[in-house]
C-alpha positions as CSV (number, residue, x, y, z in Angstrom):
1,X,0.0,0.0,0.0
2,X,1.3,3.1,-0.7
3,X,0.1,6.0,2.0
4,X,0.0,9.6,1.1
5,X,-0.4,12.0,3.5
6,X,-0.4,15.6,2.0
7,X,-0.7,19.0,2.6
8,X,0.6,22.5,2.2
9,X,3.0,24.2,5.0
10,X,2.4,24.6,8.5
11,X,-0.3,21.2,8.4
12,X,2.0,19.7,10.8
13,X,3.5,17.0,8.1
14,X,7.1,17.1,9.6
15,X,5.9,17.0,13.1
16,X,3.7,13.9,13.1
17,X,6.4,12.1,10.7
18,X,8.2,10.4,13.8
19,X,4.7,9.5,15.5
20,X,3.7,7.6,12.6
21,X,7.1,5.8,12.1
22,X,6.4,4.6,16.1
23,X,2.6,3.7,15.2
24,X,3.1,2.1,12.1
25,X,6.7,0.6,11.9
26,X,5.8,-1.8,9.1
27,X,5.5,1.5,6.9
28,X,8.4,3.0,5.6
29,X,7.6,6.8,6.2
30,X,9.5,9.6,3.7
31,X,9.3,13.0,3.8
32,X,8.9,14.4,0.1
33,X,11.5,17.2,1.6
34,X,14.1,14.5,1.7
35,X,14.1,15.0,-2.2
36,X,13.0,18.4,-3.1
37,X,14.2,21.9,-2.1
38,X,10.6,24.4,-4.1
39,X,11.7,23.5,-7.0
40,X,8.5,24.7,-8.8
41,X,5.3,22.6,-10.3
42,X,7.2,20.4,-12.6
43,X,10.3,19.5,-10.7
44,X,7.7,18.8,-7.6
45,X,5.7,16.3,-10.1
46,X,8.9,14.8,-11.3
47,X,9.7,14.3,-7.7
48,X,6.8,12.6,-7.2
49,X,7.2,10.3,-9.7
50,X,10.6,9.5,-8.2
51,X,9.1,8.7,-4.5
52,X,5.9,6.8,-6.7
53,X,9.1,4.7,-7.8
54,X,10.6,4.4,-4.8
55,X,7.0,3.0,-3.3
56,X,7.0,0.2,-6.1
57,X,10.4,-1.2,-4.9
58,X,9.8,-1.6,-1.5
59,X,8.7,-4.6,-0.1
60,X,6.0,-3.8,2.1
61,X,4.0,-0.3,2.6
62,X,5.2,2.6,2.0
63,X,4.3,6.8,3.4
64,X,4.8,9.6,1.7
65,X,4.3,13.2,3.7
66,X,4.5,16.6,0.9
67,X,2.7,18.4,-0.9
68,X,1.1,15.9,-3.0
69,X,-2.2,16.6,-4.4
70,X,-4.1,13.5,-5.0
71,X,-4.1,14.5,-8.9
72,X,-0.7,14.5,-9.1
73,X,-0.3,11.2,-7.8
74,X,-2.6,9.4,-9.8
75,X,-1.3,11.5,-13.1
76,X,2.2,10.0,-12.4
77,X,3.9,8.3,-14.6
78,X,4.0,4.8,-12.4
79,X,1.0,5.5,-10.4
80,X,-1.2,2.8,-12.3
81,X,1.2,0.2,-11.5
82,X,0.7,1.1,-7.1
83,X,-0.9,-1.9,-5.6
84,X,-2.6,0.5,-3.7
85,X,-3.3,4.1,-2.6
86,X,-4.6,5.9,0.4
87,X,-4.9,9.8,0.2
88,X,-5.2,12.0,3.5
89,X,-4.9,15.9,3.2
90,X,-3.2,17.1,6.3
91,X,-5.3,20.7,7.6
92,X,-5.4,23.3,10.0
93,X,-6.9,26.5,9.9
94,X,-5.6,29.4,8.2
95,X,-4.4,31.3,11.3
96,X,-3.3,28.2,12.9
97,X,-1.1,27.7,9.6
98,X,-0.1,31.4,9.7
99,X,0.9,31.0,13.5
100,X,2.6,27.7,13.2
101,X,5.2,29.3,9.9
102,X,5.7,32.4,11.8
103,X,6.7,30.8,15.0
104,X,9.5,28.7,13.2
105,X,10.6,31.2,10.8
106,X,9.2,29.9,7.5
107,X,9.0,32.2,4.6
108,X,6.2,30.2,3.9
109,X,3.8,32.7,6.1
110,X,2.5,33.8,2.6
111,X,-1.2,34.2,1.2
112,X,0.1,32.5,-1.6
113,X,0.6,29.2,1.6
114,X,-3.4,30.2,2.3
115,X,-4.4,29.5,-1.4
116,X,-2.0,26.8,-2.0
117,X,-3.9,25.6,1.4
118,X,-7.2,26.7,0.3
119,X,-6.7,24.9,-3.5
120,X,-6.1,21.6,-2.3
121,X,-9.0,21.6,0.3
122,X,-11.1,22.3,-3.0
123,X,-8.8,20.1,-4.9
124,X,-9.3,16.6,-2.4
125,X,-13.4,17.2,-2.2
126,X,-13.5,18.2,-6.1
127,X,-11.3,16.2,-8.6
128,X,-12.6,18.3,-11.4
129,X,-11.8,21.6,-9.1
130,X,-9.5,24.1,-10.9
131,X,-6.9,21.2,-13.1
132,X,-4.9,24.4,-14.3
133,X,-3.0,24.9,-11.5
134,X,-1.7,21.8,-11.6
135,X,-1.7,20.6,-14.9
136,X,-0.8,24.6,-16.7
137,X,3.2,24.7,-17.1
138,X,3.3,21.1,-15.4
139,X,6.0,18.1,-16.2
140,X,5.1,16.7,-19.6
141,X,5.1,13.4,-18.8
142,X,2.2,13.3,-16.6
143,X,-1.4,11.4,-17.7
144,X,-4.1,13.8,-16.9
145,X,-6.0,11.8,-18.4
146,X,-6.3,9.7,-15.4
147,X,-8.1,12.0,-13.3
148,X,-9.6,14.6,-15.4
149,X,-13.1,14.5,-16.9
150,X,-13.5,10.9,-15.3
151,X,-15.2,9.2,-12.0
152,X,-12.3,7.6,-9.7
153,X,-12.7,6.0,-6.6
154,X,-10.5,8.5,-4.8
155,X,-12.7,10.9,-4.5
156,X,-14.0,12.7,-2.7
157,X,-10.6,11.9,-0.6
158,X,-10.0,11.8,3.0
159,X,-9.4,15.1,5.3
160,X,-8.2,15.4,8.7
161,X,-8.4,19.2,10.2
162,X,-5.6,19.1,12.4
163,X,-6.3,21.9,14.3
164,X,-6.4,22.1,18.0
165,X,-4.5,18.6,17.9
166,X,-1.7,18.0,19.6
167,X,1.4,15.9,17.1
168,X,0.3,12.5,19.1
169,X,-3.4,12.4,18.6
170,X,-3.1,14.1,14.9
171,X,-1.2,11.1,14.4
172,X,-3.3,8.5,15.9
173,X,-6.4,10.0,13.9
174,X,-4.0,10.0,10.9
175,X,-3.2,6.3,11.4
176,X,-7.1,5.2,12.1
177,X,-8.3,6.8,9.2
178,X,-5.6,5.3,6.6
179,X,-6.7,1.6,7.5
């Protein structure tokens, strides 16, 4: 199975990464950072592809934290050849999000953060919601096609509103509601 837990900055990826490698040591848990320094839209879709790569080698389950919209995934390259896919958007609240980059530093405190926040919400109830900004001026190699204009099973995907959690139980809810 190949677990995806995405989200844009501040969601509290990072911090619940070591929670779910206690909780679920039979998952090997990346963080798309480990790979990827902003980039831009196509180098973060070619990275994807890499980690979608990655997933298929390893024996066993794999978990991805990033920014990974689910359209990107399933528009990879390799994506039709997972075994199997779980999608959870990682969420707080916008002044949560805007607290949480101010208080380590990020440059990320940013309305641009707030849409890129707001798009995906959109994006993980909505698979037909706004394609352009992922697909305009994205990697060539990626199958639209997969997602776009069709029914999928993935949506509408999985949410968790992390907000007022602490790391521990965003982590625990994280854990129950991937299976």
């Amino acid at each position: 199975m190949f677990y995806v837990i995405g989200g844009a900055s501040g969601a509290g990826k990072s911090t619940v990464l070591p929670r779910l490698r206690q909780l679920r040591p039979d998952v090997r848990w990346h963080s798309f950072n480990e790979r990827w320094a902003d980039g831009g839209k196509a180098e973060r879709q070619r990275q994807t592809e890499h980690w979608l790569r990655a997933a298929l080698e390893t024996d066993g389950h794999f978990g991805l934290l990033g920014p990974c919209p689910l359209g990107e995934i399933l528009a990879a390259p390799s994506a039709p050849a997972l075994p199997g896919l779980r999608h959870l958007l990682l969420d707080v609240d916008d002044v949560e999000r805007i607290r949480r980059l101010r208080q380590r530093g990020s440059a990320n405190a940013t309305q641009d953060t707030l849409n890129w926040a707001a798009w995906l919400r959109a994006h993980q109830a909505f698979a037909d919601w706004q394609p352009d900004v992922l697909t305009g001026g994205g990697w060539p190699e990626m199958h639209w096609e997969r997602w776009l204009g069709q029914k999928t099973a993935h949506w509408p995907g999985s949410t968790l509103n992390a907000t007022g959690l602490n790391p521990q139980e965003a982590a625990l809810q994280i854990v129950s509601m991937l299976g």
